[in-house]
N, C-alpha and C positions, 0 to 999 in steps of 0.2 A: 536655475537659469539656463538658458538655451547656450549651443555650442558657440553661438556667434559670440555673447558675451565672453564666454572662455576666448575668441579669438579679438576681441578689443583689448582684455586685457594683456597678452599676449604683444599687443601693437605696443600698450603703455611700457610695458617690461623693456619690450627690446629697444625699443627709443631711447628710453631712460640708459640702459647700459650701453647704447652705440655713443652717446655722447661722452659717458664718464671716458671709456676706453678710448675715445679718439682724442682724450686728452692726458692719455696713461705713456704713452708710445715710450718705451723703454729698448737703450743700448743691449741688444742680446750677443754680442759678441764674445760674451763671457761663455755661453750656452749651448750646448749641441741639439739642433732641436729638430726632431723627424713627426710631422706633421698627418695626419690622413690617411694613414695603414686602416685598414680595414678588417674587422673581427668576422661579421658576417658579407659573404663578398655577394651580397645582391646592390651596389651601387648605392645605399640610402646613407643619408648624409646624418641619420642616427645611430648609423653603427659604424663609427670610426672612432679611432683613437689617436692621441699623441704621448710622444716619448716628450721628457727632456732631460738633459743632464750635463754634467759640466762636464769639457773635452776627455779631461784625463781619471773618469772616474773610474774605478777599478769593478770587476767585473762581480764582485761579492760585494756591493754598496748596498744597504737599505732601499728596497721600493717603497713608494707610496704612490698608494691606486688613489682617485680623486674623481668622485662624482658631481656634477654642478646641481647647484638649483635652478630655480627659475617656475615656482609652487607644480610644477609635473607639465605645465604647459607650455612654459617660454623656454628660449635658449637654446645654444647647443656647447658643448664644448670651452668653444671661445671665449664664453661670460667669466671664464675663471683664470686665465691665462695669466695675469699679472699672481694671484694669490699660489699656482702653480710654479712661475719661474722664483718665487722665495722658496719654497721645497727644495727646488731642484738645485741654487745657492747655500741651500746647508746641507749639501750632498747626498740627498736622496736621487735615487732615479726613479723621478715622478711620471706615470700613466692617468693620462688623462682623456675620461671615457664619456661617450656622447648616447644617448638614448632616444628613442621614438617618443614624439610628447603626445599627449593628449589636447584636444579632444580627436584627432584623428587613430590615436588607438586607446589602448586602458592600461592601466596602475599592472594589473597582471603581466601583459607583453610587456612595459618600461620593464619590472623584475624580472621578466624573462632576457629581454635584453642585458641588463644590467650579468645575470646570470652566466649569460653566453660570452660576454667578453670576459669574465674571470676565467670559462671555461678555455677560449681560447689563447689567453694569458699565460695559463699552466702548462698545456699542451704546446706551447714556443716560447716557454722561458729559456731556453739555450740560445734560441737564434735572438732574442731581445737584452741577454745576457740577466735575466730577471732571477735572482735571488728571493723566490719567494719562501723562504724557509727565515726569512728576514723582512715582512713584510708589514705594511700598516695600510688601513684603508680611512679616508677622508671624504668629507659630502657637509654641504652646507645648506638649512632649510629644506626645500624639497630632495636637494642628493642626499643630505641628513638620512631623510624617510627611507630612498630608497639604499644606502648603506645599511641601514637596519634590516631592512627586507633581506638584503644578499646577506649580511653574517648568522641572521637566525637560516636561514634557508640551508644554508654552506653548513652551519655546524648541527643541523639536526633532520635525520632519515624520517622523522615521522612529517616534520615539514614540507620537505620534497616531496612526501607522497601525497599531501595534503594539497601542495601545490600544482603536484604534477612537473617540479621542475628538477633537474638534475644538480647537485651540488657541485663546486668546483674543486673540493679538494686543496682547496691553499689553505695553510694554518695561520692565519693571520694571527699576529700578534696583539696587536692594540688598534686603535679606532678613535677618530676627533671626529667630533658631531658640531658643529656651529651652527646655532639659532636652529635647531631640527624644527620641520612643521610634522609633529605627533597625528594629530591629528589628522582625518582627511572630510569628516564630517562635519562642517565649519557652522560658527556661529558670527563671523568677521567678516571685511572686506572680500576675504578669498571665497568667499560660500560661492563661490560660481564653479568651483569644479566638483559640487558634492553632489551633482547628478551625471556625471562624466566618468567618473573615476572606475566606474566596473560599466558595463551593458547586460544584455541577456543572458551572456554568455558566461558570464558567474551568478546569475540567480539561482540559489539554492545547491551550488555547489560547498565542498567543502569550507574551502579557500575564501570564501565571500566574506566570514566574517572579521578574518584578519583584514582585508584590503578595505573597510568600514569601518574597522577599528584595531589598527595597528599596534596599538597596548598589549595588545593579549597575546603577543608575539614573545611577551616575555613571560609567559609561562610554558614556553616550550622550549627557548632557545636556550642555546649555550652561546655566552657572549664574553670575549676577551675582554681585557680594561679598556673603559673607554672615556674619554674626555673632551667633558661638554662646554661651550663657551654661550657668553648672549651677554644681552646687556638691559641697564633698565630702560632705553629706547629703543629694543627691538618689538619690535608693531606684534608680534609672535613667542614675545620672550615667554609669555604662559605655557607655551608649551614644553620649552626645553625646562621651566619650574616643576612641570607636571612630568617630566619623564624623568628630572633628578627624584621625585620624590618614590615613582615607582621603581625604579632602580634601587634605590634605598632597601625599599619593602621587601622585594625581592631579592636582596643581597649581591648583588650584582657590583664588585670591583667599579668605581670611579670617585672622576674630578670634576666638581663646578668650580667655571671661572667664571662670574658675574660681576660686570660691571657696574660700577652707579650712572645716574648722570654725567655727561662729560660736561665738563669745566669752560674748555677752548673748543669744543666741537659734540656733533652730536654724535652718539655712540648708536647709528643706525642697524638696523636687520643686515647681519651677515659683515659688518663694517671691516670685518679683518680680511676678507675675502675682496672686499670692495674695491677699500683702502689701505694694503697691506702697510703703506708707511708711516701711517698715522702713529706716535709713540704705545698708543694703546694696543695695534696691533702687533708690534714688533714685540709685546709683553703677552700675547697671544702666541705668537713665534716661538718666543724663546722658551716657555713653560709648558708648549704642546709638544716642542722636541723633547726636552728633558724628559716629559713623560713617556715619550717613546723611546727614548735610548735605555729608558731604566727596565723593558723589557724584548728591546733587541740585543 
């Protein structure tokens, strides 16, 4: 599908979540919240970040880093906001990290991106007061994908040099994957970015075949525990099926949480991110921290 279709849908995405969020509007008064600092300082509105956390949080808190979705081409930042300020309420101090989408650049730059802001993360954890020796990383459907991409990258030198990207050096401890999109070679609705996702410029490079098929990531990576959520109404649940089952295979420490049918609502793609208050989500909440405190 041509770039325009990638930017139609793009229009459906952002529509869709300008309307949920202008009906989220939430009391922040609880919240300390530093907005639009900047990782890389060329001005692009894909490379900023925000802090948040609660006034009196002490300088040794748990981080969690947070990438959005939005399938690599919608969104920025913002889309996550609501599912950020519950992090930041169980006393994390949450980062949350914005990316260059496609189709104006590729899968490789968003991971270089993604990349660059852990690197600069590391390098001014003093001045952000960032305890990354206490640290978890979060990403929902497409930030899923790209969370995957930064923890195999970060914990393995044959990767980076496969990549060609620098690692950051934070030891993350654990990892929540919600409704990951695995794949990037679609056979669904999303098949509009499955000629977008690289250019020329990774033909026949190393790297090409992970960013084609992101699976094979785990046979090189080293990857902390990680903990997957979806449900049977995520339009993508296949994938996080399919990455529970490779995870398995490959022995790789985690947790599925799968949902059924919801009862009183539907249990849509990404719904705990969506809808943090939904009961479903808060059962999301409450089983994705325990699982992170059991290795911070």
């Amino acid at each position: 599908m041509s770039k325009l279709g990638v930017l139609l849908w793009r229009h459906i995405f952002e529509t869709g979540d300008a309307k949920r969020l202008a009906k989220q509007v939430q009391d922040l008064s609880d919240l300390h919240i530093v907005r639009d600092l900047s990782y890389l300082n060329d001005g692009g509105q894909g490379h900023l970040f925000d802090i948040y956390e609660l006034p009196d949080l002490s300088a040794d808190a748990s981080v969690l880093i947070n990438i959005h979705g939005g399938g690599l081409f919608a969104s920025y930042k913002e889309v996550n906001v609501n599912f950020n300020y519950e992090w930041a309420r169980l006393g994390y101090r949450v980062v949350s990290l914005s990316y260059r989408r496609i189709p104006e650049t590729t899968l490789w730059h968003q991971i270089d991106d993604c990349m660059a802001a852990l690197r600069y993360l590391k390098a001014h954890a003093a001045e952000y007061h960032l305890n990354l020796d206490r640290c978890v990383l979060t990403g929902d459907s497409a930030g899923a994908l790209l969370s995957l991409f930064a923890l195999s990258i970060n914990g393995s030198k044959k990767l980076q040099e496969t990549f060609g990207i620098e690692g950051a050096g934070i030891p993350f401890r654990a990892a929540g994957f919600v409704s990951i999109m695995l794949d990037t070679q679609r056979r669904d609705l999303m098949c509009a970015i499955n000629n977008v996702v690289t250019d020329k410029s990774d033909r026949g490079r190393p790297h090409e075949k992970y960013l084609l098929d992101p699976a094979r990531l785990l046979g090189d990576a080293i990857l902390p525990p990680l903990f997957l959520v979806s449900s049977a109404e995520d339009l993508i649940g296949k994938d996080t099926l399919k990455f529970d089952r490779l995870l398995t295979e490959k022995g790789f420490a985690h947790t599925l949480l799968s949902f059924p049918k919801g009862r009183e609502r539907k249990l849509v793609h990404v719904f705990s991110v969506m809808y943090p208050m939904y009961p479903e989500s808060r059962e999301v909440f409450t089983k994705m921290d325990a699982f992170f405190k059991e290795v911070l």
